[in-house]
C-alpha positions in Angstrom: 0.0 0.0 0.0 3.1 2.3 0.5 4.0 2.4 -3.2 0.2 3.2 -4.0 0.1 6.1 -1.5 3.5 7.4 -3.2 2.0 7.1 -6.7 -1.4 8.5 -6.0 0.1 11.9 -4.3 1.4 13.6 -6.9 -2.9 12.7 -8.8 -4.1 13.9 -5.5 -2.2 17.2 -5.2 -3.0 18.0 -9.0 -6.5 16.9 -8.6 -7.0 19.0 -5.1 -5.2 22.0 -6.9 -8.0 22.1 -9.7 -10.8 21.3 -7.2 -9.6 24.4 -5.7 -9.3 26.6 -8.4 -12.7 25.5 -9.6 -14.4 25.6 -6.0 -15.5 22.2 -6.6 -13.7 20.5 -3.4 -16.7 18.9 -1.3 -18.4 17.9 -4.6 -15.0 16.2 -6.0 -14.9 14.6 -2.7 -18.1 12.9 -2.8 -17.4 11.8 -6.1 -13.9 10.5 -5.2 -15.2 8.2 -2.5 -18.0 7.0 -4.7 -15.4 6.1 -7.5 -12.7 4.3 -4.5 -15.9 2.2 -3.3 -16.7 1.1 -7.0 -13.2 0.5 -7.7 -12.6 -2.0 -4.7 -15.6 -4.2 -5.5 -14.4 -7.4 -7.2 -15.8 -7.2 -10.4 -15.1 -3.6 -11.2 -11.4 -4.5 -10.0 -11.2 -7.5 -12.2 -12.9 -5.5 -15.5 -10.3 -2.7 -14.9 -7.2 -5.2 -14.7 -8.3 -6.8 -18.4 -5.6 -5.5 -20.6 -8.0 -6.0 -23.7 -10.7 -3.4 -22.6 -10.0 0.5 -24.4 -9.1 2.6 -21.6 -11.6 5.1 -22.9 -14.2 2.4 -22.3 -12.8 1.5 -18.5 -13.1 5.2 -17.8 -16.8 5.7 -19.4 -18.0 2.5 -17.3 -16.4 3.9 -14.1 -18.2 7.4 -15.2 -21.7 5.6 -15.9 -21.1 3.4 -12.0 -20.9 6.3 -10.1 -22.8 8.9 -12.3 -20.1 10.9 -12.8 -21.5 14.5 -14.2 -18.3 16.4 -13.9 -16.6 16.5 -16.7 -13.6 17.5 -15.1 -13.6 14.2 -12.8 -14.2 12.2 -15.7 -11.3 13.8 -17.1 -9.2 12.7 -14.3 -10.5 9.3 -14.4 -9.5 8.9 -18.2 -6.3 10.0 -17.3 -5.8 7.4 -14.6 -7.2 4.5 -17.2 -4.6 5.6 -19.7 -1.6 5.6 -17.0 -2.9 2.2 -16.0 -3.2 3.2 -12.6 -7.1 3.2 -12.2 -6.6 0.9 -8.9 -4.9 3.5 -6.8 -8.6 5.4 -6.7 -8.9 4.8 -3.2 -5.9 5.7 -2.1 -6.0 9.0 -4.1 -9.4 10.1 -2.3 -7.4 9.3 1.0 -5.1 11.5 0.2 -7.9 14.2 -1.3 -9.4 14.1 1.7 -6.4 14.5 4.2 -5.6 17.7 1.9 -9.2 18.7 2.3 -8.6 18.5 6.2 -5.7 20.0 6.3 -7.4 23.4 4.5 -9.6 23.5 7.3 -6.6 23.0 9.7 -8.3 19.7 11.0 -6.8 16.1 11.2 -8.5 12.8 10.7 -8.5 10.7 13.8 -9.2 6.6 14.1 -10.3 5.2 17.4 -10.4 2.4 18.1 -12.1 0.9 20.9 -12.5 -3.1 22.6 -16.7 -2.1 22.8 -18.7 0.1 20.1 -18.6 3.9 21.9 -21.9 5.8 22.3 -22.4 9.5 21.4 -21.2 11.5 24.3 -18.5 9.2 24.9 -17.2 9.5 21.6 -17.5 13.7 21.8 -16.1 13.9 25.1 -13.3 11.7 24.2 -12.6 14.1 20.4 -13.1 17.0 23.1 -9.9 15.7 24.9 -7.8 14.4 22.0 -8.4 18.0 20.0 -6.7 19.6 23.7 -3.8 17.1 23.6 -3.1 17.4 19.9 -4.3 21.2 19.9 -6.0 20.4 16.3 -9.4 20.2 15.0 -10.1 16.3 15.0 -12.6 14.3 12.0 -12.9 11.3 14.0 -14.2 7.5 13.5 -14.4 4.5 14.9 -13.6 1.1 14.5 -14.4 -1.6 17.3 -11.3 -3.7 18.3 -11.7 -6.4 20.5 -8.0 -7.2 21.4 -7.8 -4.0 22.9 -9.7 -5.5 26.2 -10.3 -2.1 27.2 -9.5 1.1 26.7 -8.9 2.8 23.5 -5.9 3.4 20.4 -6.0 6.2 18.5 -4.0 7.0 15.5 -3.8 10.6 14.0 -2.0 11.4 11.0 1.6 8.4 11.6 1.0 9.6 16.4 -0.4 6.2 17.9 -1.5 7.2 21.8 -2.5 3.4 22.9 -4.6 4.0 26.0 -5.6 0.3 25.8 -5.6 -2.7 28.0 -3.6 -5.0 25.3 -0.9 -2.4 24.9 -0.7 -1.4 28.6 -0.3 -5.8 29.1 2.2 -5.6 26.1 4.2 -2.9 27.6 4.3 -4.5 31.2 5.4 -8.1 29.3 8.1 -6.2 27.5 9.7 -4.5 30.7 9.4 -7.4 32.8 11.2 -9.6 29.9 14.1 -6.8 29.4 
């Protein structure tokens, strides 16, 4: 995934650039994650990889999936067909959207927790991480059972492990060195 996230930056910085210029940035967004969904379900991925499908034709299929409308985004998407690199769609609205976050000055946060969080627990807890970090937090939420307790939170490449596991993980490794 490393060598897709260094390919797809320089697409998502051009892409985020225009999207700017045009004031098109939320909409472009939406469509993004529309096209990394379609692009990851196994059909659509295996129709891409056929060599013998026109790359015109990949790119009007992925257009007509999603009902593109922007011409602009199905620009873009021709682009990608031709370069061959229609697979790193997902990783390119990643990156659109951690460029879109960082305009507003706000970071995207992933907690995860060993049991599903309820509302007020999850806005007291973004409440404290946005003090800690001093940022504006976009946060989610994944349920982790390993965890035991507790919660892990990874913002931007800062993991703060508050959990059970990694507190028992921590305690093993001391006590073994």
């Amino acid at each position: 995934m490393a060598e897709f996230a260094t390919i797809a930056r320089p697409y998502a910085k051009a892409l985020f650039g225009l999207a700017q210029e045009k004031n098109q940035i939320q909409s472009w967004l939406g469509g993004l994650k529309e096209l990394a969904s379609v692009v990851q379900q196994e059909k659509v991925a295996a129709f891409i990889e056929q060599p013998e499908q026109d790359v015109a034709e990949k790119a009007d299929v992925l257009a007509k999936l999603v009902d593109l409308s922007d011409q602009n985004l199905k620009n873009f998407v021709l682009v990608l067909a031709e370069q061959k690199r229609l697979q790193i769609l997902p990783e390119v609205y990643a990156q659109f959207q951690d460029l879109t976050l960082a305009l507003n000055q706000t970071k995207q946060a992933v907690i995860y927790s060993a049991y599903p969080l309820n509302d007020v627990q999850l806005n007291d807890l973004t409440n404290e991480l946005q003090k800690r970090f001093g940022t504006n937090l976009v946060a989610t939420t994944q349920v982790d059972e390993s965890l035991i307790g507790g919660v892990k939170v990874e913002i931007g490449d800062q993991v703060l492990d508050l959990s059970l596991q990694g507190k028992l993980n921590a305690l093993y490794t001391a006590m073994t060195n």
